[in-house]
MOPAC internal coordinates of N, CA, C and O (Angstrom, degrees):
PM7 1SCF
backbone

  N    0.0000 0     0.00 0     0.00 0    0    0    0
  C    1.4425 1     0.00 0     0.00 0    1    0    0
  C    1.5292 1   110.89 1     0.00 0    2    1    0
  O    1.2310 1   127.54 1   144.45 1    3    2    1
  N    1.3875 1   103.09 1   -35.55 1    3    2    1
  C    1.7069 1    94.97 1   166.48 1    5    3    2
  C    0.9157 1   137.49 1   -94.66 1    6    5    3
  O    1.2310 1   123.44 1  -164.64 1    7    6    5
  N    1.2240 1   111.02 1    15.36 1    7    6    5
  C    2.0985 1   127.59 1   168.19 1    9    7    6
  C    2.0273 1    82.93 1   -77.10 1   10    9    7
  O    1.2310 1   122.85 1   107.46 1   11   10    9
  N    1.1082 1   112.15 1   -72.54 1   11   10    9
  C    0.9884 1   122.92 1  -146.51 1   13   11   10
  C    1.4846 1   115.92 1   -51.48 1   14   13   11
  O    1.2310 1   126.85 1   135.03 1   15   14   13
  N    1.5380 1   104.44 1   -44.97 1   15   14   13
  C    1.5709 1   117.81 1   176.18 1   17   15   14
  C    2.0892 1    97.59 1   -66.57 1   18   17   15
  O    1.2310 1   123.51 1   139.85 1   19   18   17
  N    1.3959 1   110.88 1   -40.15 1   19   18   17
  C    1.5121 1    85.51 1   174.97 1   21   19   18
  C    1.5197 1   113.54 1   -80.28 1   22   21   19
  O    1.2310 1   119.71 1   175.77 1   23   22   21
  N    1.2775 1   118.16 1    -4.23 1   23   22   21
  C    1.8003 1   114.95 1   172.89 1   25   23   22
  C    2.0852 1   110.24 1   -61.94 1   26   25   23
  O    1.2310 1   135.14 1   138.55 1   27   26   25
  N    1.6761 1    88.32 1   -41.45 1   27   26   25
  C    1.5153 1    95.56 1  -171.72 1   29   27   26
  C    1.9441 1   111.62 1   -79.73 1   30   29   27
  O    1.2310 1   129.72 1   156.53 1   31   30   29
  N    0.8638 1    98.86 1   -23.47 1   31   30   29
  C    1.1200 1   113.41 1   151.45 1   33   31   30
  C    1.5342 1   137.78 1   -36.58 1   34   33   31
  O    1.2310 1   126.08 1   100.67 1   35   34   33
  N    1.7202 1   105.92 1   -79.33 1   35   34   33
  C    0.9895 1    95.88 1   138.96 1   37   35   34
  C    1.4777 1   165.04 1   -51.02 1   38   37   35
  O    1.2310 1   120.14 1   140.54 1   39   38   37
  N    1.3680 1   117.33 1   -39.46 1   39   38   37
  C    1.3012 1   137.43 1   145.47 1   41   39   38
  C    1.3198 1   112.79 1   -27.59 1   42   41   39
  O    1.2310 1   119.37 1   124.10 1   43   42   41
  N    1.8762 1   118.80 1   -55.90 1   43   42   41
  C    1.6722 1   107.84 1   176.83 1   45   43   42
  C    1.3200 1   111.38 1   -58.58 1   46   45   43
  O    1.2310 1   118.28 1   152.05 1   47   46   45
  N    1.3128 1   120.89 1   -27.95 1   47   46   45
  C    1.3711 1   109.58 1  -155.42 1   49   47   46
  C    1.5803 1   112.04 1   -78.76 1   50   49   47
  O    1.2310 1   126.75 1   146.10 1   51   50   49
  N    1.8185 1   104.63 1   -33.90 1   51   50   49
  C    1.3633 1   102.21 1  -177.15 1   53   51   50
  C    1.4047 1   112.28 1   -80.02 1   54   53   51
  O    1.2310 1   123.56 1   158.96 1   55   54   53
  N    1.5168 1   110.77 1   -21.04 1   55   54   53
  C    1.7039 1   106.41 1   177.85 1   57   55   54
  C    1.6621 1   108.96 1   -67.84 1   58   57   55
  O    1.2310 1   112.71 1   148.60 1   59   58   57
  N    1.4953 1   131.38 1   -31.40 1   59   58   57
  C    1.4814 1   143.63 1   152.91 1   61   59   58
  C    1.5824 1   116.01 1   -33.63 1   62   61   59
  O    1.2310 1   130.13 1   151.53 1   63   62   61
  N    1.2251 1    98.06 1   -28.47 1   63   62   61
  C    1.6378 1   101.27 1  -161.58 1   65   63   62
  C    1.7423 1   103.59 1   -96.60 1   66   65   63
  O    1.2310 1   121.40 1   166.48 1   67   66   65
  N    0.8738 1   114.92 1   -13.52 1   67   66   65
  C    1.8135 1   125.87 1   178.68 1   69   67   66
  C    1.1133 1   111.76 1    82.05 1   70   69   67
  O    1.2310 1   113.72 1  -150.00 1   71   70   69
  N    1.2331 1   129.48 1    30.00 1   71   70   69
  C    1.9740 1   116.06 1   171.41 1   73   71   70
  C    1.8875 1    98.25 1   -37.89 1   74   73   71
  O    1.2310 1   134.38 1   -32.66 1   75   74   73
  N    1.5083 1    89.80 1   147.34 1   75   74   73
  C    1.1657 1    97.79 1   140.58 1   77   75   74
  C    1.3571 1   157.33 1  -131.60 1   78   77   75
  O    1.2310 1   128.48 1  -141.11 1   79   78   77
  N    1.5846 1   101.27 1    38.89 1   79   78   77
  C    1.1098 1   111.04 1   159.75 1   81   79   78
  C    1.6065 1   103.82 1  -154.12 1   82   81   79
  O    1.2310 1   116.55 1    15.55 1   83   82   81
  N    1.7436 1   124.16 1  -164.45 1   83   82   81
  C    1.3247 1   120.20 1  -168.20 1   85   83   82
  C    1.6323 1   100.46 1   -78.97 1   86   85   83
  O    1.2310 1   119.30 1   137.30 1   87   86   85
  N    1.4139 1   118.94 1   -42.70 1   87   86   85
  C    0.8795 1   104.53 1   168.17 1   89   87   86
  C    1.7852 1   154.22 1   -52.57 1   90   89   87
  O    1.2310 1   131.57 1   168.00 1   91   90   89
  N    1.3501 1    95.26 1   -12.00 1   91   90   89
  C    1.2801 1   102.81 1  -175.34 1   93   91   90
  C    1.7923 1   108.30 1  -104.05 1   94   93   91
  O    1.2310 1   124.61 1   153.24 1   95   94   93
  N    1.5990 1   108.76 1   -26.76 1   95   94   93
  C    1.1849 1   122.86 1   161.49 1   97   95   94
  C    1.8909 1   111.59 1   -56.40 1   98   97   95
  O    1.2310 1   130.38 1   136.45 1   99   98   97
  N    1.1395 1    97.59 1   -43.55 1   99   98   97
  C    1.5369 1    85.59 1  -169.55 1  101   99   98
  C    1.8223 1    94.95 1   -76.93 1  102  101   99
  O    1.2310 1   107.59 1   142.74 1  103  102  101
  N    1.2580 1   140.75 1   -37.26 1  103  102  101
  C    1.1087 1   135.19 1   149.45 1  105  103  102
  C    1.0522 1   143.63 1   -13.90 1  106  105  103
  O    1.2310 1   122.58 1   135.33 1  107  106  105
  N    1.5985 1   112.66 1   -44.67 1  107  106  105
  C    1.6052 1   128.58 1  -173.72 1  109  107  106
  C    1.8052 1    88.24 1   -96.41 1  110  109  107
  O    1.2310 1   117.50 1   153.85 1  111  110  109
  N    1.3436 1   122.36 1   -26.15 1  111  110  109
  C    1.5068 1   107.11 1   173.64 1  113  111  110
  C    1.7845 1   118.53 1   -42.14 1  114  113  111
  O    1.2310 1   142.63 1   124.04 1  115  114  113
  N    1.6268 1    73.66 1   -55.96 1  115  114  113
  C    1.6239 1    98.54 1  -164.51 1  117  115  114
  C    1.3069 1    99.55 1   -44.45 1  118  117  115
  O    1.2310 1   125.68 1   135.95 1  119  118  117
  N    1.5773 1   106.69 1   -44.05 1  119  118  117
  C    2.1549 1   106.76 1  -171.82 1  121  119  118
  C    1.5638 1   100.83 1   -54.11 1  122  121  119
  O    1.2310 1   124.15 1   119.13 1  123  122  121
  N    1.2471 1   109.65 1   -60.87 1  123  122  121
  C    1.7619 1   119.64 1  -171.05 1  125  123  122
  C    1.5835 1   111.83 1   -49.56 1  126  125  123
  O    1.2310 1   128.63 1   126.16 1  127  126  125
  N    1.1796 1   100.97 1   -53.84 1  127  126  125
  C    1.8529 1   104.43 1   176.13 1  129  127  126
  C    1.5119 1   106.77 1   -59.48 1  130  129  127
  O    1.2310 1   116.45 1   152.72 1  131  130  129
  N    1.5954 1   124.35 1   -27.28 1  131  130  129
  C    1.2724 1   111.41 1  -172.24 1  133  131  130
  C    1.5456 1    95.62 1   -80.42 1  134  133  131
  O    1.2310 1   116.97 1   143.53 1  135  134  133
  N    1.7503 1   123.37 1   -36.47 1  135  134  133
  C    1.3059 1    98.89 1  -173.85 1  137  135  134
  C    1.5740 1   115.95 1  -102.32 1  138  137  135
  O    1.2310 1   116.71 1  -141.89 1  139  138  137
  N    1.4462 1   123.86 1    38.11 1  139  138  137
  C    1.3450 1   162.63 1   161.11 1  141  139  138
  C    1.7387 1    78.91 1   -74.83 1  142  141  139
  O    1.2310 1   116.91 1    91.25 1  143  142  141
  N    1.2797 1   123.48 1   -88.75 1  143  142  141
  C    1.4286 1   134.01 1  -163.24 1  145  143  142
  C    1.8287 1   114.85 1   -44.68 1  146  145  143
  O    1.2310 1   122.62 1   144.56 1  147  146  145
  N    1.2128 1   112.59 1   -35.44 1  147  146  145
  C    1.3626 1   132.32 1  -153.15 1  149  147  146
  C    1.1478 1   107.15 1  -100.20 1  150  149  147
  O    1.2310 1   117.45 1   156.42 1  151  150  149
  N    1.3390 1   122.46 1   -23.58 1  151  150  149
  C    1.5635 1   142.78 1   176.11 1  153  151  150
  C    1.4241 1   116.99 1   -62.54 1  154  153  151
  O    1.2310 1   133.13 1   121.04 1  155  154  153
  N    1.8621 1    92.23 1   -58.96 1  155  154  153
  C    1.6581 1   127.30 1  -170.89 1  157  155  154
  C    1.6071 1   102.29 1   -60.54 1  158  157  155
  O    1.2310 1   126.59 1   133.27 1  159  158  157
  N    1.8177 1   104.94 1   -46.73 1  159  158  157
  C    1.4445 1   127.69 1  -166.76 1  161  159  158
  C    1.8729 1    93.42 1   -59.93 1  162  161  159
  O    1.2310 1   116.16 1   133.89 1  163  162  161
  N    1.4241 1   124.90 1   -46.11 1  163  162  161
  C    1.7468 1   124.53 1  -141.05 1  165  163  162
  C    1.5796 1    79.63 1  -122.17 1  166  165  163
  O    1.2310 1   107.69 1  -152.66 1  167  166  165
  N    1.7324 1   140.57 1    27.34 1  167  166  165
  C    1.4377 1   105.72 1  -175.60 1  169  167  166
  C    1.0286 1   146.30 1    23.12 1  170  169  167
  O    1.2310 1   124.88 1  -139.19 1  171  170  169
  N    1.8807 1   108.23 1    40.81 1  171  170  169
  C    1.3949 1    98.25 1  -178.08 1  173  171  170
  C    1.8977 1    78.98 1  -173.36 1  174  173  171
  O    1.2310 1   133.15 1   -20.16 1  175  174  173
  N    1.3799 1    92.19 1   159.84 1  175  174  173
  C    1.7833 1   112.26 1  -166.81 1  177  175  174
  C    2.0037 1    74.62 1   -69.53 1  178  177  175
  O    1.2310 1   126.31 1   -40.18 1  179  178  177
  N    1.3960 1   105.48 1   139.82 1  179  178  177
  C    1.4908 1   132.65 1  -170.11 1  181  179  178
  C    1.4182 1   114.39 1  -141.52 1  182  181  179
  O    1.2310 1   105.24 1   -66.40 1  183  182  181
  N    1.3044 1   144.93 1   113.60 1  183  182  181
  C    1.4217 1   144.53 1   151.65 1  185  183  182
  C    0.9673 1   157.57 1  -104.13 1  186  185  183
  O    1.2310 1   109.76 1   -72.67 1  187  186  185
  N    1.4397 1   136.81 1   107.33 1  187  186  185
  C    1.0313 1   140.66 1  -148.68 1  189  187  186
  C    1.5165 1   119.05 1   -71.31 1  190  189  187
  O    1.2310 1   132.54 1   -95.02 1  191  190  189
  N    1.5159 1    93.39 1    84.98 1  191  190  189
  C    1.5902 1   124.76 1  -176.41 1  193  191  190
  C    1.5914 1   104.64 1   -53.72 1  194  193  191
  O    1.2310 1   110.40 1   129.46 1  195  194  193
  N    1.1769 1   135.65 1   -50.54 1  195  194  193
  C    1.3623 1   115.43 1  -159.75 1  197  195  194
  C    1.9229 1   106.44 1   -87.47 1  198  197  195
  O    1.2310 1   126.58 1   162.52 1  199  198  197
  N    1.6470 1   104.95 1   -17.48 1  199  198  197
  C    1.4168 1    96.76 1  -167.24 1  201  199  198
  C    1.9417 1    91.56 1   -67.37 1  202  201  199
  O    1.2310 1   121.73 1   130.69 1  203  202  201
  N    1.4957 1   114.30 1   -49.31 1  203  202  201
  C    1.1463 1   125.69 1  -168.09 1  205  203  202
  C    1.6415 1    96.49 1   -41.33 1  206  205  203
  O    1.2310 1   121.15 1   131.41 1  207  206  205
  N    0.8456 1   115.40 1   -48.59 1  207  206  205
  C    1.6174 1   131.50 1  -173.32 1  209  207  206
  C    1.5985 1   105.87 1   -44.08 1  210  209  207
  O    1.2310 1   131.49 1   132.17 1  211  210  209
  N    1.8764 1    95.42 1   -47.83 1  211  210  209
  C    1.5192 1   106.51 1  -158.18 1  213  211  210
  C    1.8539 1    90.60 1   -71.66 1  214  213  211
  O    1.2310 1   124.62 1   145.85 1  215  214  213
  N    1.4767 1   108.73 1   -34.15 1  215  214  213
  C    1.5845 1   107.79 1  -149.25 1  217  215  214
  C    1.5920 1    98.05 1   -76.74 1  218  217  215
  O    1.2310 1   112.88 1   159.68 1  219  218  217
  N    1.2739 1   131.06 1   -20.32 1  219  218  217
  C    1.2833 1   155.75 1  -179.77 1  221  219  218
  C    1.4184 1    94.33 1   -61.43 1  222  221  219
  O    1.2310 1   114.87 1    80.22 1  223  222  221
  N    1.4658 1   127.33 1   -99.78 1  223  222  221
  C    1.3907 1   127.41 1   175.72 1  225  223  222
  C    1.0446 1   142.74 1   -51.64 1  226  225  223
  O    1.2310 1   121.56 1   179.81 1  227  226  225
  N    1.6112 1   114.62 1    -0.19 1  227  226  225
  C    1.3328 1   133.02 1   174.43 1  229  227  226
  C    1.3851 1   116.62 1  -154.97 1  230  229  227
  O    1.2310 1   115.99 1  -157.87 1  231  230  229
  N    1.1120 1   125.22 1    22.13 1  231  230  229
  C    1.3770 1   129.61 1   161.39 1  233  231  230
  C    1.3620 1   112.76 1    78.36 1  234  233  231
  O    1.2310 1   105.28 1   -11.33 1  235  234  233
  N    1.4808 1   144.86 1   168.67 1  235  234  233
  C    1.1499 1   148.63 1  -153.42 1  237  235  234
  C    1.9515 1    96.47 1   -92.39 1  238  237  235
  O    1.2310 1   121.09 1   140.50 1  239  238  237
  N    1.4538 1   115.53 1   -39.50 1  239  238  237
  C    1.4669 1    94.22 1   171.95 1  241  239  238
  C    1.2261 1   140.28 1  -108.02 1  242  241  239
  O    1.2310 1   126.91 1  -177.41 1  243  242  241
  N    1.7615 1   104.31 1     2.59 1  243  242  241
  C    1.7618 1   127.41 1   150.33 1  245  243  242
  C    1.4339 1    94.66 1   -56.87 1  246  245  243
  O    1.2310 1   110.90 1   117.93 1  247  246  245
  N    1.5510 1   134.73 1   -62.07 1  247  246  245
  C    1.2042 1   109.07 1  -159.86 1  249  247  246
  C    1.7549 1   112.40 1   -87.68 1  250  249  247
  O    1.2310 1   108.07 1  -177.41 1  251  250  249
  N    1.2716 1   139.90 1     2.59 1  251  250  249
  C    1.7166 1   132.97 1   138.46 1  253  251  250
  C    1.2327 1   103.14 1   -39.64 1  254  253  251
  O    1.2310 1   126.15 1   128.03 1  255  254  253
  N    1.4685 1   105.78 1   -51.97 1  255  254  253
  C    1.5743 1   106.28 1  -160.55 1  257  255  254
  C    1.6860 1   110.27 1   -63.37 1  258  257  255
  O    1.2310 1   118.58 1   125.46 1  259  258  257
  N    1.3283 1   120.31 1   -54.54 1  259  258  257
  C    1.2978 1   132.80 1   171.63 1  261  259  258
  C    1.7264 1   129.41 1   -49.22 1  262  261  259
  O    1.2310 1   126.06 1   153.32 1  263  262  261
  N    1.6244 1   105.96 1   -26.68 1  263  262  261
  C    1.2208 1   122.01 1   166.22 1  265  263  262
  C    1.2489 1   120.50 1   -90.23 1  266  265  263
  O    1.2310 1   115.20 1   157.94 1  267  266  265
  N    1.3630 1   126.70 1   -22.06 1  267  266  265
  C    1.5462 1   128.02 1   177.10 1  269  267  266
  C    1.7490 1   106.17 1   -75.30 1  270  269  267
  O    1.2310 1   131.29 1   128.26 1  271  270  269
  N    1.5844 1    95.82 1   -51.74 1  271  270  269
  C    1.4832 1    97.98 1   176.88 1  273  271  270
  C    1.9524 1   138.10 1   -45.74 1  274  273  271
  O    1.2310 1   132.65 1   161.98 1  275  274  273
  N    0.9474 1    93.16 1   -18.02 1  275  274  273
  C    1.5370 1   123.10 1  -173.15 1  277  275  274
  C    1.5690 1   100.87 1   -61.34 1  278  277  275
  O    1.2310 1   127.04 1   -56.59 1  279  278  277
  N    1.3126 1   104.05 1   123.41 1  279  278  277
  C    1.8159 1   107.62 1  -171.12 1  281  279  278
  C    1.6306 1   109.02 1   -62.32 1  282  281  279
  O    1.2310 1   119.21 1  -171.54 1  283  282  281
  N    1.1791 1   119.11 1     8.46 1  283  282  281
  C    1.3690 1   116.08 1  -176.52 1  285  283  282
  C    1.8994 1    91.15 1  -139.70 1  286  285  283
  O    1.2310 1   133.00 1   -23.28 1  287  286  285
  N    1.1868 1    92.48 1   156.72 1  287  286  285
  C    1.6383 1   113.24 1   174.02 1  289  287  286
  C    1.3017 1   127.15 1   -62.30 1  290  289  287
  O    1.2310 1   107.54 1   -65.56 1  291  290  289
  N    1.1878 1   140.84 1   114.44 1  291  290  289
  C    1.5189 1   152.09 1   156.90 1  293  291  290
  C    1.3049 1    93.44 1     3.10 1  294  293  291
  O    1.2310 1   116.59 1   -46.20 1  295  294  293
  N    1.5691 1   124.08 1   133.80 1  295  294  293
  C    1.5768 1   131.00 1  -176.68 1  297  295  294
  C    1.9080 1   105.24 1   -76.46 1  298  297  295
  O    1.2310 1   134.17 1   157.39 1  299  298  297
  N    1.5218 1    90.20 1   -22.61 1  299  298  297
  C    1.6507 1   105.81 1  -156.06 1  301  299  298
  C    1.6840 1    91.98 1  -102.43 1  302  301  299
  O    1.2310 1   108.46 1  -174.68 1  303  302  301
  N    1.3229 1   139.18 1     5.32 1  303  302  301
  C    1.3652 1   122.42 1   149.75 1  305  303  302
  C    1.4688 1   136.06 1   -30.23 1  306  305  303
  O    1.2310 1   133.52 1   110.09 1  307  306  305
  N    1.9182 1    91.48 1   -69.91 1  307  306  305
  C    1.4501 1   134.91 1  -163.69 1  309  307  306
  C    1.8415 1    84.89 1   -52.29 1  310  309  307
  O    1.2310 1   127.30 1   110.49 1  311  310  309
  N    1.6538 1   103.55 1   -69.51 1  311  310  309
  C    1.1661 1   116.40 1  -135.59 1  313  311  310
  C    2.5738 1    94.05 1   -81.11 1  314  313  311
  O    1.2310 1   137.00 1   169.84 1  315  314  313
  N    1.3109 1    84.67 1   -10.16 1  315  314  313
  C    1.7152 1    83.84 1   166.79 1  317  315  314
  C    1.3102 1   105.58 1   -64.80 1  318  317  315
  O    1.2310 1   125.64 1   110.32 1  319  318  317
  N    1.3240 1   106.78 1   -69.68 1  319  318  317
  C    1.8422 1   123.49 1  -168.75 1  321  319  318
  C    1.3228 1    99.76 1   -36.95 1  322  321  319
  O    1.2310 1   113.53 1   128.95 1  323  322  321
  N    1.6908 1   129.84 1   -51.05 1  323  322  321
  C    1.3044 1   137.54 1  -152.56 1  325  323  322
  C    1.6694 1    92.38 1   -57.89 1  326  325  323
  O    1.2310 1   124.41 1   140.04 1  327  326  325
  N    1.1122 1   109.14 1   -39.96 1  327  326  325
  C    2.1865 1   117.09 1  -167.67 1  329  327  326
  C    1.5509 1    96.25 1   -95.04 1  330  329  327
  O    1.2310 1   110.31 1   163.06 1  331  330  329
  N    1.1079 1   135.81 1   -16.94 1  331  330  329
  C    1.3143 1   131.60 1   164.67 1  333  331  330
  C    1.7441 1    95.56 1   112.14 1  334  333  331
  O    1.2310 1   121.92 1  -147.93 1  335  334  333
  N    1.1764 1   113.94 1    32.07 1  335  334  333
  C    1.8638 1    98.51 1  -166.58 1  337  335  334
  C    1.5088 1   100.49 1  -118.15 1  338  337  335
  O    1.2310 1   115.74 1  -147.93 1  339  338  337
  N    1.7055 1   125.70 1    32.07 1  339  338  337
  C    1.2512 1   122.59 1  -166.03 1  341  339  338
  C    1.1526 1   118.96 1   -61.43 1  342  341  339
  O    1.2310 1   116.92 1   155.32 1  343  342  341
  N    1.8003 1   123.47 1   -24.68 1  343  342  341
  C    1.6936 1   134.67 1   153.22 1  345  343  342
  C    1.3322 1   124.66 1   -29.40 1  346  345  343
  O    1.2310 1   122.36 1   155.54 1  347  346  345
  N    1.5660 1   113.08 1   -24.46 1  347  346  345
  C    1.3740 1   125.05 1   179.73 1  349  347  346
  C    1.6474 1   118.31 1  -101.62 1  350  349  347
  O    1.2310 1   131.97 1  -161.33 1  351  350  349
  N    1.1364 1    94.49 1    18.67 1  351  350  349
  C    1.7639 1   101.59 1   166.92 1  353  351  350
  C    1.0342 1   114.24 1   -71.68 1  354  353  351
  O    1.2310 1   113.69 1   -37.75 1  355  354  353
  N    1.6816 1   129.55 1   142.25 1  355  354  353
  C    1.4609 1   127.58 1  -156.87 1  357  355  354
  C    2.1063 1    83.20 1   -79.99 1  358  357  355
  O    1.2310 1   116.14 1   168.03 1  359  358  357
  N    1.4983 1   124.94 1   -11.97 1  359  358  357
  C    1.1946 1   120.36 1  -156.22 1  361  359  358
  C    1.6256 1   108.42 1   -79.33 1  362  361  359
  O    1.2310 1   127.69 1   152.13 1  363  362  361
  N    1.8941 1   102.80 1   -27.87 1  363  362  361
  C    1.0022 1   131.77 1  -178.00 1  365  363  362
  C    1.7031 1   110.52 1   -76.69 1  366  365  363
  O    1.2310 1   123.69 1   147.26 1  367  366  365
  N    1.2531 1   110.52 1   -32.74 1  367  366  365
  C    1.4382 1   118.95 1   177.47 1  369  367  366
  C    1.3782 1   109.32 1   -65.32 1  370  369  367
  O    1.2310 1   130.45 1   124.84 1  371  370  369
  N    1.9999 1    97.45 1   -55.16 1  371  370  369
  C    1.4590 1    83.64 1  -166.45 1  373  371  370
  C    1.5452 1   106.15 1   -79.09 1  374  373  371
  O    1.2310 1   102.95 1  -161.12 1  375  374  373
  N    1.4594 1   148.90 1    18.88 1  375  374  373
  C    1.4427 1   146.61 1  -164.67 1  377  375  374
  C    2.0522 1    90.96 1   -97.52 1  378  377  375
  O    1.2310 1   128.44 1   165.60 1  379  378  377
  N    1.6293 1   101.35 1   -14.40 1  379  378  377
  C    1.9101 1   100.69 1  -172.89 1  381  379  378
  C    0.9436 1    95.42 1   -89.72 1  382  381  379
  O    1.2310 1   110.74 1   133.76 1  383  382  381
  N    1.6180 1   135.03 1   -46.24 1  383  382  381
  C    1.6305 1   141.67 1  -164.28 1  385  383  382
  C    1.4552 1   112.54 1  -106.09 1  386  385  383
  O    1.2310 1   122.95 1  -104.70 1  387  386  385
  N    1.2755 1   111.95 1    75.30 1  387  386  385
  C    1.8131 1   101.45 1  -164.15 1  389  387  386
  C    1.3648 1    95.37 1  -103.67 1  390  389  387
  O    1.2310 1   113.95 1  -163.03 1  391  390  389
  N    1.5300 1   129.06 1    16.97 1  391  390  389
  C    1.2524 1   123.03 1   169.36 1  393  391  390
  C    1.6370 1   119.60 1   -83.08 1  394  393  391
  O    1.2310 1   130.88 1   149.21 1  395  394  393
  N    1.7684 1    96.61 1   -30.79 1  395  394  393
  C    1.2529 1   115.63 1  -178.40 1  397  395  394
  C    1.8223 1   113.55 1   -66.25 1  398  397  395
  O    1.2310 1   127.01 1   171.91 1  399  398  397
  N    1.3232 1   104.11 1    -8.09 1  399  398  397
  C    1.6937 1    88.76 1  -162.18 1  401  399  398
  C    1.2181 1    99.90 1  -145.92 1  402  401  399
  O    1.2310 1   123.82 1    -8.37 1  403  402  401
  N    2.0389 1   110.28 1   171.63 1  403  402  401
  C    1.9508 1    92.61 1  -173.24 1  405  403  402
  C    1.1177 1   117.71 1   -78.11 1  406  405  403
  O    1.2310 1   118.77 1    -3.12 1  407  406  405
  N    1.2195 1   119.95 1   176.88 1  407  406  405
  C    1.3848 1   147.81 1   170.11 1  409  407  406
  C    1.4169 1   105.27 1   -41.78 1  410  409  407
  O    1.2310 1   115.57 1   129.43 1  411  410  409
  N    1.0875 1   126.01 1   -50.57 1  411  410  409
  C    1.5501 1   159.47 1  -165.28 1  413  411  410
  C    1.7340 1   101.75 1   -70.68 1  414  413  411
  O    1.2310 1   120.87 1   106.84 1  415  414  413
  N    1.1132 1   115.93 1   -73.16 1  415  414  413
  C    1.5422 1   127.95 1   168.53 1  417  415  414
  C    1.6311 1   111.27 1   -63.56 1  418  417  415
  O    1.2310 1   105.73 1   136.97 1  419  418  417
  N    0.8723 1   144.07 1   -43.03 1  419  418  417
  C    1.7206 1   151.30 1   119.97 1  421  419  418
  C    1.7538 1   118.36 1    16.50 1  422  421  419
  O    1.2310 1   131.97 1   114.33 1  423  422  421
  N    2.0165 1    94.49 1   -65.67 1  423  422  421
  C    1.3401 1    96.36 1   170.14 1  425  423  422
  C    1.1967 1   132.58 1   -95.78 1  426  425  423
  O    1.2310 1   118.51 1   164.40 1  427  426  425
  N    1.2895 1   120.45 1   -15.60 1  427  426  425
  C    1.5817 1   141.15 1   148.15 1  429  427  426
  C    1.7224 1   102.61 1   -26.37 1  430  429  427
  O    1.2310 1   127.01 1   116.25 1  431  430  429
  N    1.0301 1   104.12 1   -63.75 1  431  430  429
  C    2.0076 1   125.69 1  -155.79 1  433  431  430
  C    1.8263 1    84.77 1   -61.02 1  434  433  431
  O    1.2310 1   123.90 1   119.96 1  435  434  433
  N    1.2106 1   110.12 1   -60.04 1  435  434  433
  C    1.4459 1   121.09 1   178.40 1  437  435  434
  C    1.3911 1   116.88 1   -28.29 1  438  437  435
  O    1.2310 1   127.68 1   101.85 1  439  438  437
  N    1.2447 1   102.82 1   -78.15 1  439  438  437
  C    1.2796 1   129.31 1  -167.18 1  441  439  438
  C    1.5667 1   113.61 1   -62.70 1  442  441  439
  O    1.2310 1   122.58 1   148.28 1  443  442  441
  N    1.4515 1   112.67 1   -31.72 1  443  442  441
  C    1.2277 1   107.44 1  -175.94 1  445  443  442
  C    1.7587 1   103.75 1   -90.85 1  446  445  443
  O    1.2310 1   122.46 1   139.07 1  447  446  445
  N    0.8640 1   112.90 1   -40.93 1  447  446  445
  C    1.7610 1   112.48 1   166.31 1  449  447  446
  C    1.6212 1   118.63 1   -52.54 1  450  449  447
  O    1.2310 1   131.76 1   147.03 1  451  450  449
  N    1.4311 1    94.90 1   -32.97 1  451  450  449
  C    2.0172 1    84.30 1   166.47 1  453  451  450
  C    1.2932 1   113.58 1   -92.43 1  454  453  451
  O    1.2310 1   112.77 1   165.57 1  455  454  453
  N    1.7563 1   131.25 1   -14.43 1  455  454  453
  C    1.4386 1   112.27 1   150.66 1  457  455  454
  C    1.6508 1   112.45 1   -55.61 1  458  457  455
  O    1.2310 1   114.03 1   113.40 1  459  458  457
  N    1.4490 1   128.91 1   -66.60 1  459  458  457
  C    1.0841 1   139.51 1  -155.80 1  461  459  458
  C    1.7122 1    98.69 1   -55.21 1  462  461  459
  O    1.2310 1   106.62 1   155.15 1  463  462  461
  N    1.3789 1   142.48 1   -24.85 1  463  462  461
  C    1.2947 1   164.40 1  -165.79 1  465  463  462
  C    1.7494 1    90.92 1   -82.18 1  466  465  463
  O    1.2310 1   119.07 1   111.66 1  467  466  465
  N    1.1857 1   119.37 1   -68.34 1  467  466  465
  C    1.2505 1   129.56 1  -174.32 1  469  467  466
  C    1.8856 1   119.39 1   -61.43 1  470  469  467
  O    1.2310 1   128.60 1   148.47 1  471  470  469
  N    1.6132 1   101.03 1   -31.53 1  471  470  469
  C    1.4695 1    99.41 1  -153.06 1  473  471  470
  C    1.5018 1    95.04 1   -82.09 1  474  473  471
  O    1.2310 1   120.10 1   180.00 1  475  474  473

């Protein structure tokens, strides 16, 4: 019951925030669930200052795109799965909207979800 109340949760927050489209909504989840995680992690309401940063100068799906690409793994994977919210990986987002993003970031998202599948 409390996955769920923080699932709906999230959901208000990104529908609050104005995406405009599904893709960018399921995006801004992913931000909220990560600082859903980060909150729980520091006992105390927590925000993920640099993604906001990223979504600011490059928009909500330049910066998926910019965070998947990164030769190392999303910091906020590990620590989703840990609360049960691994659906909210920006890797998981972009594997729904693969029209939105490259080819390149596409197989990244792939590849790292069938390690994380395996480990």
């Amino acid at each position: 019951m409390a996955k769920e109340a923080k699932e709906r949760a999230v959901q208000l927050r990104a529908e609050a925030y104005g995406a405009k489209s599904d893709a960018e909504r399921k995006a801004l989840e992913a931000v909220y669930a990560y600082e859903e995680v980060l909150s729980a992690r520091n006992g105390r309401k927590t925000r993920a200052g640099r993604t906001w940063q990223m979504i600011t100068r490059h928009g909500i799906i330049g910066a998926v795109e910019r965070a998947v690409n990164r030769p190392t793994e999303t910091q906020g994977y590990i620590a989703l799965v840990e609360m049960g919210l691994e659906d909210y990986a920006f890797e998981n987002v972009m594997l729904r909207h693969t029209d939105l993003f490259s080819d390149q970031a596409v197989k990244i998202s792939r590849e790292r979800i069938e390690q994380w599948k395996n480990s």
